[in-house]
C-alpha positions as CSV (number, residue, x, y, z in Angstrom):
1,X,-12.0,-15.6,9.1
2,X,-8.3,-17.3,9.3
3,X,-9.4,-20.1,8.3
4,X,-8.3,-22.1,4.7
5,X,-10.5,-20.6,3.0
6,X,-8.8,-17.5,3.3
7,X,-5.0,-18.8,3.7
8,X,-3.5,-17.3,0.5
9,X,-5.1,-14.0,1.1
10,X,-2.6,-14.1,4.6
11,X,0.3,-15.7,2.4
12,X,-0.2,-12.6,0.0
13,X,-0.3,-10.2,3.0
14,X,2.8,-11.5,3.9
15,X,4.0,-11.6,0.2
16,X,3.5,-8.5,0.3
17,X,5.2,-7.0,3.1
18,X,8.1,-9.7,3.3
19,X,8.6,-7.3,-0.4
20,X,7.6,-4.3,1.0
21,X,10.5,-4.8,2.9
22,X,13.2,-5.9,0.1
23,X,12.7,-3.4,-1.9
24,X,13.1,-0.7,1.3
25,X,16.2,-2.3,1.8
26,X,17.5,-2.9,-1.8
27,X,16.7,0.7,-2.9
28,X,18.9,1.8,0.9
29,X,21.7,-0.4,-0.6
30,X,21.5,1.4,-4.1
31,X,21.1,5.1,-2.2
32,X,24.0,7.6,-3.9
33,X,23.9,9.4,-1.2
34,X,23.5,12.7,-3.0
35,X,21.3,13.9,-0.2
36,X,18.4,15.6,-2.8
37,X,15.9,13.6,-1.7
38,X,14.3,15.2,2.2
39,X,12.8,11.8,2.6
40,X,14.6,8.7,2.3
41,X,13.6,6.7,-1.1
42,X,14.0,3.9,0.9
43,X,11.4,4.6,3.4
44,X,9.1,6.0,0.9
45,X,8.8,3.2,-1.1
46,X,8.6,0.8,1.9
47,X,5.2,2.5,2.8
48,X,3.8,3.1,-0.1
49,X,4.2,-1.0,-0.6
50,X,3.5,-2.3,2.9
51,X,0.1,-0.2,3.1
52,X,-2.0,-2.6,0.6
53,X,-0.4,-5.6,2.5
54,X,-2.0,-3.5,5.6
55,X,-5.3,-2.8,4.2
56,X,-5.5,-6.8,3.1
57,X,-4.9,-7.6,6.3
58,X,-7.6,-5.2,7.9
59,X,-10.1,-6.9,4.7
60,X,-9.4,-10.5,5.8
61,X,-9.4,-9.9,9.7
62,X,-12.8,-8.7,9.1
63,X,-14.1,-11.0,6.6
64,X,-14.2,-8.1,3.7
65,X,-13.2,-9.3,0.4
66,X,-13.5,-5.6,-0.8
67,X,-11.1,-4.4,0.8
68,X,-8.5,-7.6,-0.4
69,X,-9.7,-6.7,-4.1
70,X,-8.9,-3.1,-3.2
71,X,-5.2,-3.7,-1.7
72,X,-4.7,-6.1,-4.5
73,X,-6.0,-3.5,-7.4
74,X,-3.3,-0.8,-6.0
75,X,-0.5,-3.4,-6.5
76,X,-1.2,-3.5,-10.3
77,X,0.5,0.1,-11.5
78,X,3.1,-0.2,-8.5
79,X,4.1,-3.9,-9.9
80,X,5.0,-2.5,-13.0
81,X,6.9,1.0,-12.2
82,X,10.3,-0.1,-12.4
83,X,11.8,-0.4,-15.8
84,X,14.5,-3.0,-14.2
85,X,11.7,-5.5,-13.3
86,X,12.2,-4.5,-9.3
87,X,8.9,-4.0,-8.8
88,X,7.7,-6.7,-10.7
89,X,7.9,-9.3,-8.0
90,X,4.4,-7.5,-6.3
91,X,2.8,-9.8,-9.0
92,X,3.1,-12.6,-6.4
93,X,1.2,-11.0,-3.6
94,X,-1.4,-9.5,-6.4
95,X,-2.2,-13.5,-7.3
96,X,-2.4,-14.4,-3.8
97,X,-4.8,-11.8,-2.8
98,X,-6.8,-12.2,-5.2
99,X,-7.4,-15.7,-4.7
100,X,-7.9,-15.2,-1.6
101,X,-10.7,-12.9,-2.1
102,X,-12.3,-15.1,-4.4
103,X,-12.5,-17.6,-1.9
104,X,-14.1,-15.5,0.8
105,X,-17.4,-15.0,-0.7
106,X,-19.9,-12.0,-0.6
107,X,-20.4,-10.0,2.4
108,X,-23.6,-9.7,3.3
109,X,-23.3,-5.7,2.6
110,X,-24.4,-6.2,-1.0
111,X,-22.0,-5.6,-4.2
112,X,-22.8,-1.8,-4.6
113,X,-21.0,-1.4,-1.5
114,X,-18.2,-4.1,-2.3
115,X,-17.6,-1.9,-5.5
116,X,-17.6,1.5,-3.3
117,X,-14.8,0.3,-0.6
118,X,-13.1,-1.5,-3.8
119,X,-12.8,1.7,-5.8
120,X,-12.1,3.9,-2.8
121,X,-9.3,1.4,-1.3
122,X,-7.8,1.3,-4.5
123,X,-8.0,5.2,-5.3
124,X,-6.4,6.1,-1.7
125,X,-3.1,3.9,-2.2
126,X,-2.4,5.0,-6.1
127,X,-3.2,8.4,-5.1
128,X,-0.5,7.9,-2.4
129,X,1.9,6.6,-5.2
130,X,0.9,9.4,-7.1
131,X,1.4,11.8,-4.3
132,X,5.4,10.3,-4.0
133,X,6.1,10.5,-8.0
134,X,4.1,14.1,-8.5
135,X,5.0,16.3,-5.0
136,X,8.6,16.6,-5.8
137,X,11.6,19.1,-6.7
138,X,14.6,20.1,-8.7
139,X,17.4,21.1,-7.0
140,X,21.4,20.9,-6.5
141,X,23.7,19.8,-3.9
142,X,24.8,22.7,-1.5
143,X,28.3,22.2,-3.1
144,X,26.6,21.7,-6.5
145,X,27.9,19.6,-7.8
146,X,25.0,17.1,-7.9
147,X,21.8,18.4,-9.9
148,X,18.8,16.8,-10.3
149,X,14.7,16.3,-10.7
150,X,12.2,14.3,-9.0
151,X,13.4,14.7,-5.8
152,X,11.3,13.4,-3.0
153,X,9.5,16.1,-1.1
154,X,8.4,16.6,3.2
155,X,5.4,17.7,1.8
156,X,4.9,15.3,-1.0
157,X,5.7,12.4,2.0
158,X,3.1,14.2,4.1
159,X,0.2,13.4,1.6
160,X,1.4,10.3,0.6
161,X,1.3,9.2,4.5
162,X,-2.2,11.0,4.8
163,X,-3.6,8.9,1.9
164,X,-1.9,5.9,3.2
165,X,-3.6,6.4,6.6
166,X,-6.7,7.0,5.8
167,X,-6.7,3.9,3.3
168,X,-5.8,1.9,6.2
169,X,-8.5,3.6,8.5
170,X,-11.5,3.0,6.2
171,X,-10.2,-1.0,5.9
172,X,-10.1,-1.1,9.9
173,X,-13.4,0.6,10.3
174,X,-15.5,-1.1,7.9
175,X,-13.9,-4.5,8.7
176,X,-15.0,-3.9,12.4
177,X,-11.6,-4.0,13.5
178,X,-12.4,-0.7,15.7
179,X,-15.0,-1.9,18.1
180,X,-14.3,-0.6,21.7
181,X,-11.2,2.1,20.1
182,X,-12.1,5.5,20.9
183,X,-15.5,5.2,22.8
184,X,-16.9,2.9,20.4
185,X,-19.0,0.3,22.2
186,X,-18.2,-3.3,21.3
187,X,-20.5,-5.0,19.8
């Protein structure tokens, strides 16, 4: 399905990764270097954003609108986290997905199951953002002289990447992007 119909779903796919990758770089440009963080900000943030452009992707490959809605849906807190209006931009790619769900049409699947991958979609990308802003620490410098909270955590990264994979996974798989991986007869 790359056909127009489904042309500013891709432009918001791209939107969205094209500002996926900004922001990695803008928040690397701002980076104090006060080495609390184990994880790079910068490539935190780059995957929590690029994963719904991902997910999109997998949704309009496959002819799923659900799982556009879905990527689109987890944009919505993100667009708004940063009180200096960084994140704001992720209002672009939200539009475009969504319009280019709405002119995909229903699957044959049924709604039920449209709602099901929609919700779950959504859930496993803001629980990835929640992962990043809730596994974190306090600590100092080793010379001390740099204090403070919030600090990005290995282990906080770890479920944030997990979530981010497996939102990925269920978009490939139920889009039918997996035929012939792993055993899987094509169909």
């Amino acid at each position: 399905m790359t056909d127009r119909t489904t042309r500013l779903g891709w432009l918001g796919v791209v939107a969205d990764l094209a500002l996926a990758l900004v922001l990695g770089a803008f928040v690397q440009s701002l980076a104090g270097g006060h080495g609390l963080d184990a994880v790079p900000r910068s490539l935190d943030l780059l995957a929590l954003y690029a994963a719904p452009g991902v997910v999109a992707a997998c949704g309009l490959a496959g002819g799923r609108r659900s799982f556009v809605i879905g990527a689109a849906l987890a944009l919505v807190p993100g667009s708004v986290l940063s009180m200096a209006g960084a994140t704001l931009v992720f209002v672009v790619p939200i539009v475009l997905l969504g319009a280019g769900a709405a002119s995909m049409g229903r699957t044959t699947t049924g709604r039920g199951v449209e709602v099901v991958e929609e919700l779950v979609t959504a859930m496993l990308l803001v629980g990835a953002g929640i992962a990043m802003l809730g596994v974190t620490s306090s600590g100092c410098s080793a010379s001390g002289d740099v204090c403070g909270s919030g600090n990005l955590t290995v282990g906080g990264f770890a479920i944030e990447l997990g979530l981010l994979a497996a939102a990925i996974a269920v978009a490939a798989w139920r889009s039918g992007l997996l035929r012939g991986v792993a055993g899987r007869p094509a169909s």
